[in-house]
C-alpha atoms as a printed R data frame, in Angstrom:
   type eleno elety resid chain resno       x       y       z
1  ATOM     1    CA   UNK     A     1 115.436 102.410 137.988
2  ATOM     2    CA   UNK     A     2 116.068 105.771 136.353
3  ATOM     3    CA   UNK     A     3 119.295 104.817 134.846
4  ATOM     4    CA   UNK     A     4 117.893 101.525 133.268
5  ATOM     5    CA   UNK     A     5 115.037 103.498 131.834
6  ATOM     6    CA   UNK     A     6 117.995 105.998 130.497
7  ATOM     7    CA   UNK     A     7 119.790 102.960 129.236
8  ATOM     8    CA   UNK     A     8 116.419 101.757 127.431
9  ATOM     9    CA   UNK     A     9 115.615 104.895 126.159
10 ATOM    10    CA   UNK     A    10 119.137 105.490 124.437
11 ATOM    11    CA   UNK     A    11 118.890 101.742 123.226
12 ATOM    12    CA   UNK     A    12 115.726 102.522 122.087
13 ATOM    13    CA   UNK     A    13 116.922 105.481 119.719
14 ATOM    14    CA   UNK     A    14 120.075 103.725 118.739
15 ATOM    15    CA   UNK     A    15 117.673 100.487 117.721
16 ATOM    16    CA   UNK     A    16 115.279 103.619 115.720
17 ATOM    17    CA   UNK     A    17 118.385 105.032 113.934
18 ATOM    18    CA   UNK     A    18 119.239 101.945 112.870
19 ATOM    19    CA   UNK     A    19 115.969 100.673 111.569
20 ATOM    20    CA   UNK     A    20 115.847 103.911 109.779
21 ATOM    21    CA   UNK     A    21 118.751 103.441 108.171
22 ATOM    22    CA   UNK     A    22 117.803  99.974 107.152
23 ATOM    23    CA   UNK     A    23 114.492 101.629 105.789
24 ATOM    24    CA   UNK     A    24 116.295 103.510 103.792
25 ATOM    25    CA   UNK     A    25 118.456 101.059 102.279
26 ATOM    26    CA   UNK     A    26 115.636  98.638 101.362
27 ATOM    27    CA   UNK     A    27 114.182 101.367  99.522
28 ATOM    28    CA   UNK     A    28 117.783 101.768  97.384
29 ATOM    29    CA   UNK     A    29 117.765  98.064  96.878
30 ATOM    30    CA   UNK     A    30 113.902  98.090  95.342
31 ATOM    31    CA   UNK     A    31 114.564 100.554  93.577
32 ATOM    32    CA   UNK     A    32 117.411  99.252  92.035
33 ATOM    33    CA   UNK     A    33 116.001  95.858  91.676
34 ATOM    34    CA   UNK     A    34 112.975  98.054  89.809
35 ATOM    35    CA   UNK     A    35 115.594  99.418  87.049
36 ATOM    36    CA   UNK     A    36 117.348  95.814  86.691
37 ATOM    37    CA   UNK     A    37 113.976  94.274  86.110
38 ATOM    38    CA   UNK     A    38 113.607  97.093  83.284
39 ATOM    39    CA   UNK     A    39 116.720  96.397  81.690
40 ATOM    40    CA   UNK     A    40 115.369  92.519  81.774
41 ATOM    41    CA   UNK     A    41 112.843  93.550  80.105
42 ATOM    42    CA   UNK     A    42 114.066  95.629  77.383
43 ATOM    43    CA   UNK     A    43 116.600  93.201  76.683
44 ATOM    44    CA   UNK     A    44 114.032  89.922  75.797
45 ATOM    45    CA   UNK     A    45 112.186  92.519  73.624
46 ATOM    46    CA   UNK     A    46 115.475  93.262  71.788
47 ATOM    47    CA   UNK     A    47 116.239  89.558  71.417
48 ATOM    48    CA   UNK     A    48 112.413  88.834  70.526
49 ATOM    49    CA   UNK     A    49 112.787  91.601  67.593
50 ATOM    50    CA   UNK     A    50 116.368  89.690  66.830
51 ATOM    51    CA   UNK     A    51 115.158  86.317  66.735
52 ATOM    52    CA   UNK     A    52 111.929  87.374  65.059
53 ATOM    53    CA   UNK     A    53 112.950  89.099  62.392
54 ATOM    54    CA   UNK     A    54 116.020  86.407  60.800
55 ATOM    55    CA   UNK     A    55 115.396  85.857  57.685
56 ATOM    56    CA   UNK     A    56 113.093  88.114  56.528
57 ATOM    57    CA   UNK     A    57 113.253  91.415  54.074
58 ATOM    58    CA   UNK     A    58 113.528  94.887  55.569
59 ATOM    59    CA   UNK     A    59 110.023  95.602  54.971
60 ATOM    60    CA   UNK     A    60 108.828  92.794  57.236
61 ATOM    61    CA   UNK     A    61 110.979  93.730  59.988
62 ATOM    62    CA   UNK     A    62 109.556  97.386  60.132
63 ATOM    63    CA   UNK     A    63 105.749  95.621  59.752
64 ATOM    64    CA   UNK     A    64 106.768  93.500  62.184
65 ATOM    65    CA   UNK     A    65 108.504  95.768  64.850
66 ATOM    66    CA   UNK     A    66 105.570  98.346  64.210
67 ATOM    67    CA   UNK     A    67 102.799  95.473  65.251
68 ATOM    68    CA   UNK     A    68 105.142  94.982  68.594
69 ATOM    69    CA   UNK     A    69 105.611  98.583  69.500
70 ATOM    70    CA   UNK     A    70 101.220  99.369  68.977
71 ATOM    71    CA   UNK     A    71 101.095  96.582  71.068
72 ATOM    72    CA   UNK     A    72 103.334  97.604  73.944
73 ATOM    73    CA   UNK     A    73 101.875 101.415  73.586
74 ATOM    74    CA   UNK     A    74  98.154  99.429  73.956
75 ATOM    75    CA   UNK     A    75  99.595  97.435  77.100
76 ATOM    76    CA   UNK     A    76 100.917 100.926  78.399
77 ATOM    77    CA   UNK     A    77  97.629 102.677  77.725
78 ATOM    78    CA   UNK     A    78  95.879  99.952  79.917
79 ATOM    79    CA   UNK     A    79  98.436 100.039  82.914
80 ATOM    80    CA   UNK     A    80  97.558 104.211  83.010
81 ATOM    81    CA   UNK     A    81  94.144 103.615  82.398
82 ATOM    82    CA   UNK     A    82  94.262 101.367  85.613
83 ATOM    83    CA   UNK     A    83  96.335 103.485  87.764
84 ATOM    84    CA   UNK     A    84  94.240 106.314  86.871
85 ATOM    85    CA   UNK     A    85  91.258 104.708  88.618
């Protein structure tokens, strides 16, 4: 009885370890599905301010990319507004 229960215990820690481990890479993986979502992100707003802005003068392109950037800094005030709460 006492040497399954030793058996089961050392299992048991061997089954922990691992888990931990596995922790510990699902954290890598959000994380690194978190910056690859960012990237997404940035990149349709660079093609939006590509696609946007063909075929029009300078001066609408900086009207234009200054009415998208106050609204992405009003978007960002809102998120920290809500996760100051």
């Amino acid at each position: 009885m006492t040497r399954r229960y030793e058996r089961l215990k050392e299992e048991n820690i061997h089954l922990y370890n691992e888990n931990q481990k596995l922790i510990e890479i699902n954290k890598q993986k959000d994380i690194e599905l978190k910056k690859i979502k960012e990237k997404i992100e940035i990149l349709k707003l660079g093609e939006a301010f590509v696609i946007s802005s063909q075929g029009k003068t300078m001066q609408e392109k900086k009207h234009e990319a200054k009415l998208k950037i106050n609204k992405l800094l009003k978007e960002i005030d809102r998120c920290i507004t809500i996760l100051s709460k």
